[in-house]
MARZADREN-940926 format. One line per 5 residues: for each residue y, z, x of C-alpha. Coordinates in Angstrom, 3 decimals, always signed. Each point is the difference from the previous one (the first is absolute). Example, Ala and Ser with C-alpha at 12.3 -4.5 7.8 and 13.67 -1.06 7.14 Angstrom:
2
-4.500/+7.800/+12.300  +3.440/-0.660/+1.370
***
This chain:
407
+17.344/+28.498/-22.376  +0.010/-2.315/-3.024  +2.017/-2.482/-0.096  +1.514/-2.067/-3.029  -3.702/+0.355/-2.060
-2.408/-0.589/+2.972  -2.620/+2.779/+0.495  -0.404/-0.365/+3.102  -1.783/+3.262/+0.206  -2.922/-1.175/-1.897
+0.648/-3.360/+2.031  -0.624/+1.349/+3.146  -2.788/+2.163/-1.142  -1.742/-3.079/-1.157  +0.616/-1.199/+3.902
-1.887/+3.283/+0.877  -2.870/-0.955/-2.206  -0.015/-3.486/+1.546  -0.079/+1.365/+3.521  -2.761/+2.647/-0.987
-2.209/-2.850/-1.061  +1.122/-2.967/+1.870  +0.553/+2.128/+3.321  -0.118/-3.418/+2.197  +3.689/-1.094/-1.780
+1.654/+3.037/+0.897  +2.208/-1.559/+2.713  +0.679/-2.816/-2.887  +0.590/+2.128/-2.855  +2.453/+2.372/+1.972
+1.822/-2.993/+1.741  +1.636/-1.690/-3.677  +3.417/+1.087/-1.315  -0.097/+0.734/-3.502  +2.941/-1.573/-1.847
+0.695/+0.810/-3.836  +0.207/-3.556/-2.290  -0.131/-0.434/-3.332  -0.219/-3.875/+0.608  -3.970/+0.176/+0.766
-2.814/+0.903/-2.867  -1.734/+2.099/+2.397  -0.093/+0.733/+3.756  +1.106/-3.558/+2.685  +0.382/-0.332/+3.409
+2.333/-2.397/+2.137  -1.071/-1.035/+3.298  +1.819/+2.467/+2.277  -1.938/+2.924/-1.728  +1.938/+1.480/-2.543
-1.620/+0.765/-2.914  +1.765/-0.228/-3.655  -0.887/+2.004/-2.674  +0.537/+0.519/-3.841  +1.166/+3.238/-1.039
-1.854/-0.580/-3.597  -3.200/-1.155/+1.929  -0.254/+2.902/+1.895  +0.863/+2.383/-3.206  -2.749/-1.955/-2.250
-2.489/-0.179/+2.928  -2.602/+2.700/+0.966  +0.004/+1.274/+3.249  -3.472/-1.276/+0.697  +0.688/-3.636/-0.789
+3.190/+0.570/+1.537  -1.552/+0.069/+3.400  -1.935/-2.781/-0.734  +2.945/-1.745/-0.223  +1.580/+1.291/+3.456
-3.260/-1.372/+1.654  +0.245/-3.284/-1.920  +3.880/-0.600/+1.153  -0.705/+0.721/+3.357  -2.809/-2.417/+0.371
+2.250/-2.988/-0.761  +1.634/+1.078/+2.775  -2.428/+0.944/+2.740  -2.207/-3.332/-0.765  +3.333/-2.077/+0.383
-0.451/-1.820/-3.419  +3.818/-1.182/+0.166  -0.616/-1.216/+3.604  -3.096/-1.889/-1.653  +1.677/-1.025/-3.206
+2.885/-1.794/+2.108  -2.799/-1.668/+2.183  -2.048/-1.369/-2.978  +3.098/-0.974/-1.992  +1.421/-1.857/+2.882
-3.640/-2.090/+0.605  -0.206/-0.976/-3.538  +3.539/-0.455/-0.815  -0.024/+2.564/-2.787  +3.317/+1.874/-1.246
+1.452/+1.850/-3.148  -0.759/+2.908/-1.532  -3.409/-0.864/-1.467  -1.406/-1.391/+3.073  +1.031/+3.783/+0.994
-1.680/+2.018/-2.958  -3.029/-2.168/+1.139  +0.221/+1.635/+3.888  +0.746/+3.454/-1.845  -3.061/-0.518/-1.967
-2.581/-1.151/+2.568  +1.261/+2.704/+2.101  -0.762/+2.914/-2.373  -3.411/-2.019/+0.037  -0.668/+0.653/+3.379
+1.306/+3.642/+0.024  -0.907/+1.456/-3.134  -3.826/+0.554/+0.722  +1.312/+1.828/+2.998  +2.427/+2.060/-1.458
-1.842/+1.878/-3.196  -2.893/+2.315/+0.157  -0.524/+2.883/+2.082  +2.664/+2.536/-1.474  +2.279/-2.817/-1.237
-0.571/-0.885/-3.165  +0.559/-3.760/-1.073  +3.460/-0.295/-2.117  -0.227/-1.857/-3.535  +0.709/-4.161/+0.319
-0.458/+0.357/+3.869  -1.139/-3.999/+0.707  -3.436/-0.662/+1.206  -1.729/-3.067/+1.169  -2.675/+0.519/-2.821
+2.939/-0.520/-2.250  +0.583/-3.288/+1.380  -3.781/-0.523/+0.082  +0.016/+0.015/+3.921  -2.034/+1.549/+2.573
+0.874/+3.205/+1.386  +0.845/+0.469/+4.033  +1.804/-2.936/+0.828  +3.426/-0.765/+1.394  +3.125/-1.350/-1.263
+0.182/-2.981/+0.953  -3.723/-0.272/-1.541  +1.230/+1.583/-3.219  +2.714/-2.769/-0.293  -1.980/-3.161/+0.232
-1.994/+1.437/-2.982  +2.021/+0.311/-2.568  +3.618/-1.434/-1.917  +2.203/+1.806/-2.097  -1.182/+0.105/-3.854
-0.593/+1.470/-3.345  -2.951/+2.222/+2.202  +3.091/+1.001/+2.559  +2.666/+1.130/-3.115  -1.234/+3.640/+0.019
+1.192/+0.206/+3.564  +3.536/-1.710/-0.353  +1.957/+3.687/-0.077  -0.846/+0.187/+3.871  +1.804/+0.511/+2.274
-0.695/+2.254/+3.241  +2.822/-1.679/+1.899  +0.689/-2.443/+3.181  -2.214/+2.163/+2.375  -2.858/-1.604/-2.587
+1.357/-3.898/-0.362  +2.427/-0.141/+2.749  +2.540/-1.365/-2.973  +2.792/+2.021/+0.813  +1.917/+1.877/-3.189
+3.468/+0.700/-1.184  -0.499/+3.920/+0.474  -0.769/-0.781/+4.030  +2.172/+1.270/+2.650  -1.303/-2.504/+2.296
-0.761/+0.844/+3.856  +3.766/+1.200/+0.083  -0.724/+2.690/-2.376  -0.195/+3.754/+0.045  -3.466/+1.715/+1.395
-1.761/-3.563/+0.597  -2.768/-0.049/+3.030  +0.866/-2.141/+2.930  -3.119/-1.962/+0.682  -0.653/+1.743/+2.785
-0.416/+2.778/-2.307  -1.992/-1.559/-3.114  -2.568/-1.232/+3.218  +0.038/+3.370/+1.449  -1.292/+1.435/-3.692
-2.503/-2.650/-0.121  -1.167/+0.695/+2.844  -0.634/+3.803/-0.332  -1.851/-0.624/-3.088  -2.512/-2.703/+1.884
-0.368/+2.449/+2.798  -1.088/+2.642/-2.378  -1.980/-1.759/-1.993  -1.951/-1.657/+3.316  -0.357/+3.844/+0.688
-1.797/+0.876/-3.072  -1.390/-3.034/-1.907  -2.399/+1.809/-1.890  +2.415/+1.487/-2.063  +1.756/-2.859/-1.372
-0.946/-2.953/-2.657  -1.437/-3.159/+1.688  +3.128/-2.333/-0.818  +2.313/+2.325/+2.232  -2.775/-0.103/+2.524
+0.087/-3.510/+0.373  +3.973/+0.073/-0.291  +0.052/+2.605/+3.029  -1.834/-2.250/+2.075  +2.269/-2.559/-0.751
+2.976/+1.710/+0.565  -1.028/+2.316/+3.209  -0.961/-2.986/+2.011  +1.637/-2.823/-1.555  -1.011/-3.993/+0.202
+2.134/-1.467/+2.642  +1.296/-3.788/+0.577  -1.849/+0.537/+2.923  +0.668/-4.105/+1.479  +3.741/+0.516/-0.664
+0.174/+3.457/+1.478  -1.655/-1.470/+3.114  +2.480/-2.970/+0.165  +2.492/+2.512/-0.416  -0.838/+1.925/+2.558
-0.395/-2.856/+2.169  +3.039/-1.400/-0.575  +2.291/+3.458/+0.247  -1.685/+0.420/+3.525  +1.061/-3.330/+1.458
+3.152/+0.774/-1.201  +0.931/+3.006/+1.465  +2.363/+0.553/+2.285  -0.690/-1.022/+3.844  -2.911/-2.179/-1.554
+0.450/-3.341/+1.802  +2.588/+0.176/+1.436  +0.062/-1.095/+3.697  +3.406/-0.505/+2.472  +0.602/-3.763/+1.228
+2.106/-1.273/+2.488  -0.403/-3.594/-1.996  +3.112/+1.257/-2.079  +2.648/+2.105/+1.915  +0.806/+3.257/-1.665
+4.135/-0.518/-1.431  +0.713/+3.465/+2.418  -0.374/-2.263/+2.686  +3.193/-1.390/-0.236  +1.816/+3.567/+0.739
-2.344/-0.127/+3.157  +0.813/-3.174/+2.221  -2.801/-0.642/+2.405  -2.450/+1.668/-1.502  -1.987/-1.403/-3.322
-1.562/+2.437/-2.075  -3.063/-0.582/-2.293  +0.203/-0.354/-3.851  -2.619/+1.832/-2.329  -2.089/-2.861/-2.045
-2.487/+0.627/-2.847  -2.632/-1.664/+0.109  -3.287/-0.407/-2.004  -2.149/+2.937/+0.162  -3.795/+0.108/+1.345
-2.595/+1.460/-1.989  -3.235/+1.029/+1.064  -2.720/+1.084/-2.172  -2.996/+2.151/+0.932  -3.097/-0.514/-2.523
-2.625/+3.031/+0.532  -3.244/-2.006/-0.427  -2.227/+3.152/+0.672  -2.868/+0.566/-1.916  +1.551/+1.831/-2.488
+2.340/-2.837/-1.375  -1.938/-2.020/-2.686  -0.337/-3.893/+0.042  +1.665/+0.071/-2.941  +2.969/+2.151/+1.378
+0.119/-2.717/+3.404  +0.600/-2.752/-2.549  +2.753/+2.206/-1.590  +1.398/-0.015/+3.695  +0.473/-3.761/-0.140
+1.896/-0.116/-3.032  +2.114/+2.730/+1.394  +0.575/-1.359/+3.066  +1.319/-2.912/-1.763  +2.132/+1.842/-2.255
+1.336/+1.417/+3.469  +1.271/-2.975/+1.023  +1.561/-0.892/-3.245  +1.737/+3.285/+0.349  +1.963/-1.156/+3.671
+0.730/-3.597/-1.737  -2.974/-1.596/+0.630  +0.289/-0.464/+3.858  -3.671/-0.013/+0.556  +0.647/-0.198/+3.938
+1.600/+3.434/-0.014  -3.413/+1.343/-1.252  -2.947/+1.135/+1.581  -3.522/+1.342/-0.470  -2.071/+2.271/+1.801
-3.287/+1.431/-1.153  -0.629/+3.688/+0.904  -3.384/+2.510/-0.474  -0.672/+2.381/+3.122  +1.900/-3.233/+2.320
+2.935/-2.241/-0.371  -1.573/-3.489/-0.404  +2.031/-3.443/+0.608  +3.241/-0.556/-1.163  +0.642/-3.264/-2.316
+2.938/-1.323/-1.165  +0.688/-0.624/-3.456  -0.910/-3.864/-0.867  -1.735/+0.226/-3.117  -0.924/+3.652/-1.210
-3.456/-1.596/-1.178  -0.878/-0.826/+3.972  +0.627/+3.395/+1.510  -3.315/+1.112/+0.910  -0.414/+3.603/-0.668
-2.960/+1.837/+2.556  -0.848/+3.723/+0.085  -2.642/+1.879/-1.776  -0.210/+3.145/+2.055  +1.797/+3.391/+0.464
+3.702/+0.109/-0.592  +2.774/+0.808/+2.345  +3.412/-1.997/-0.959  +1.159/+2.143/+3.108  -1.048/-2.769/+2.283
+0.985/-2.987/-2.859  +3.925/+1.691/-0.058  +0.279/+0.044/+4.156  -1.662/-3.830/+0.174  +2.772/-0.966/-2.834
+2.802/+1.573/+2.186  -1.466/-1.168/+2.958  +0.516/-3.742/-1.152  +3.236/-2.571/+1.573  +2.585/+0.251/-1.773
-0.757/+3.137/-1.781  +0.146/+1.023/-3.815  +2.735/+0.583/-1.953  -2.570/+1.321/-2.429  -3.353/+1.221/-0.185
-2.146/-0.378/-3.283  -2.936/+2.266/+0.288  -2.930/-1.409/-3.278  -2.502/+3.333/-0.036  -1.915/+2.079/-1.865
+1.781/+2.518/+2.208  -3.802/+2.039/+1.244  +1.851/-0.434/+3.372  +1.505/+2.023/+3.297  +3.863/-1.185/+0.167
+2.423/-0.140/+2.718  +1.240/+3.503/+0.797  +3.621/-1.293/+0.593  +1.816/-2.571/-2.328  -0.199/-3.396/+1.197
+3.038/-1.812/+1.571  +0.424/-2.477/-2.968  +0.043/+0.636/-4.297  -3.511/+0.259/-1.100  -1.375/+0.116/-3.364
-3.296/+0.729/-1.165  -1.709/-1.570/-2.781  -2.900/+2.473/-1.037  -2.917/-1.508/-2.175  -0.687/+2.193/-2.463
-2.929/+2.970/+0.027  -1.401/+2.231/-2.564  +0.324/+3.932/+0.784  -3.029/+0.644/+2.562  -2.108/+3.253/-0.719
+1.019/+2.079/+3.242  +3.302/+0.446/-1.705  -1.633/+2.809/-1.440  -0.336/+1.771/+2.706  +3.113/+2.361/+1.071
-0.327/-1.435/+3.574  +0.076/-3.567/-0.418  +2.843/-1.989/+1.135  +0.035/-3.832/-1.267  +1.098/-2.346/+2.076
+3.479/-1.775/-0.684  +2.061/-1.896/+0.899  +3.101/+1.947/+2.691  +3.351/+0.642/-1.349  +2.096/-2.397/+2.250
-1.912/-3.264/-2.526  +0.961/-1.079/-2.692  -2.875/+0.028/-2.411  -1.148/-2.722/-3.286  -2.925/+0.710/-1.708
-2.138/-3.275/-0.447  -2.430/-0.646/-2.992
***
């Protein structure tokens, strides 16, 4: 159906062509809402995925470059350049429209050598670095330290491919409120089906998305701050602490003469961390221990009395409280069985409220959860080779932990 001008036959043709060649961005391409404007030269995007397009682009454009242009709108969106611009202008304190043509023009740099070739053939004025005298292959935030406005930018000043490039949100946008926006839940889920196919089939697709696949499939985590997190959420759960005392009469007592009832208290949780010093764990991932350990007790308010260390390989060694993280003297070197470190940490008086498990996770676990929160923080392994094999099972960590990747 054709509506007010728009051929959105020949539109959605072109989205054909793009899928034919581009097969990796189907997910992408098929998740934006088209929405006619007349208010943007060619084809923008927002940042919730909808995807605004020019009735007299589409009728002046062939259907080639047309799809060319689907590809290029969608990779604002899938390599988060609005998410990016927002970061970058919020480090360097830069606002205003031009400081926004700049982030739409860096990232067409870092797309563009992506986009064209292969079946999609590169439109007329579509900005490259070489136009800018830059390198190809970098990123945006390269890109923008680079180069400033000037005479060399005018040619580009007409573009405009919308808030899902610069984050700088226009007059024609809905907003988050607005009809057929992705939740982001959603604009995740999209991403994420793209990395997974891409990770399935690398060979087929240009080195930049590659590298952007890698990126996005396992992403770089805040890996001290999710530990601390998870720290502090487990010791303060519910039931975490908290003890009954006869030192303070429960208030029911008074409906009770005679007879004094105890009150619940809270009071500071125990931790008790298990550091797998088997062979396996590097030198330098034992000093990484140490800083986490003291990050551990940052995380329960710096009570270094309510922590305690015990090194673990095939045997539970001797536990030391926390003084100074730097004195803990961490002994192993041979096989690994935390097995034995988890029933020596529950074993102690007073027992955990937590156990923090440090491990490269090559380890037999407890077959039933222990009686306390535990987390696991798992130092960080490349893929081993037997995962080629249809029979191997890698080890990890069991369900009942919660699990932080560290490194």
């Amino acid at each position: 159906m054709t509506r007010t001008g728009l051929d959105e036959e020949k539109l959605f043709a072109a989205r054909l062509q793009a899928v034919r060649c581009r097969p990796y961005l189907a997910t992408a391409l098929f998740a934006l809402h088209v929405v006619e404007s007349r208010r943007v030269p060619t084809m923008a995007v927002d940042r919730h995925w909808r995807c605004y397009v020019s009735p007299a682009f589409v009728a002046r454009t062939p259907l080639e470059e047309l799809a060319g242009v689907w590809v290029h709108e969608v990779s604002h969106l899938l390599r988060d350049h609005h998410g990016r611009g927002d970061r970058f202008a919020a480090e360097h304190g830069s606002s205003g429209p031009g400081e926004r043509l700049r982030m739409n023009i860096a990232a067409d740099c870092e797309i563009n050598d992506d986009v064209f070739g292969d079946g999609l053939p590169r439109p007329a004025g579509a900005v490259r670095p070489a136009a800018l005298r830059l390198p190809e292959g970098q990123l945006v935030e390269e890109y923008l330290r680079q180069f400033r406005l000037g005479p060399h930018t005018d040619a580009f000043g007409w573009l405009d491919c919308g808030s899902g490039a610069d984050g700088l949100e226009r007059e024609w946008d809905p907003g988050p409120g607005g009809a057929h926006g992705l939740s982001a839940q959603e604009r995740d889920a999209v991403r994420f089906r793209v990395a997974q196919g891409l990770e399935a089939r690398p060979g087929d697709a240009p080195r930049g998305w590659q590298r952007w696949a890698r990126e996005a499939f396992h992403p770089p985590q805040p890996w001290r701050e999710l530990l601390g997190a998870a720290v502090r959420s487990a010791v303060s759960g519910p039931g975490v602490g908290e003890d009954y005392t006869y030192g303070r009469p429960s208030r029911r007592s008074a409906g009770l003469p005679g007879v004094v009832l105890p009150s619940l208290r809270r009071r500071p949780p125990r931790v008790r961390v298990v550091v797998d010093t088997s062979a396996s764990v590097s030198d330098d991932e034992l000093g990484g221990a140490i800083v986490e350990i003291a990050a551990i007790a940052h995380a329960v308010g710096g009570r270094r009395d309510l922590v305690s260390v015990l090194s673990c390989d095939a045997a539970a060694h001797v536990t030391h409280p926390l003084c100074r993280a730097e004195g803990i003297p961490l002994v192993g070197g041979g096989g690994t069985d935390l097995r034995s470190g988890f029933a020596e940490a529950l074993r102690g008086n007073p027992r955990p409220d937590v156990v923090v498990a440090l491990t490269d996770g090559q380890t037999p676990w407890p077959d039933a959860r222990p009686a306390c929160r535990t987390v696991v923080g798992l130092f960080a392994r490349p893929a081993r080779s037997g995962e080629d094999d249809p029979d191997y099972v890698p080890d990890a960590p069991p369900a009942w932990a919660r699990v932080v990747t560290i490194g």
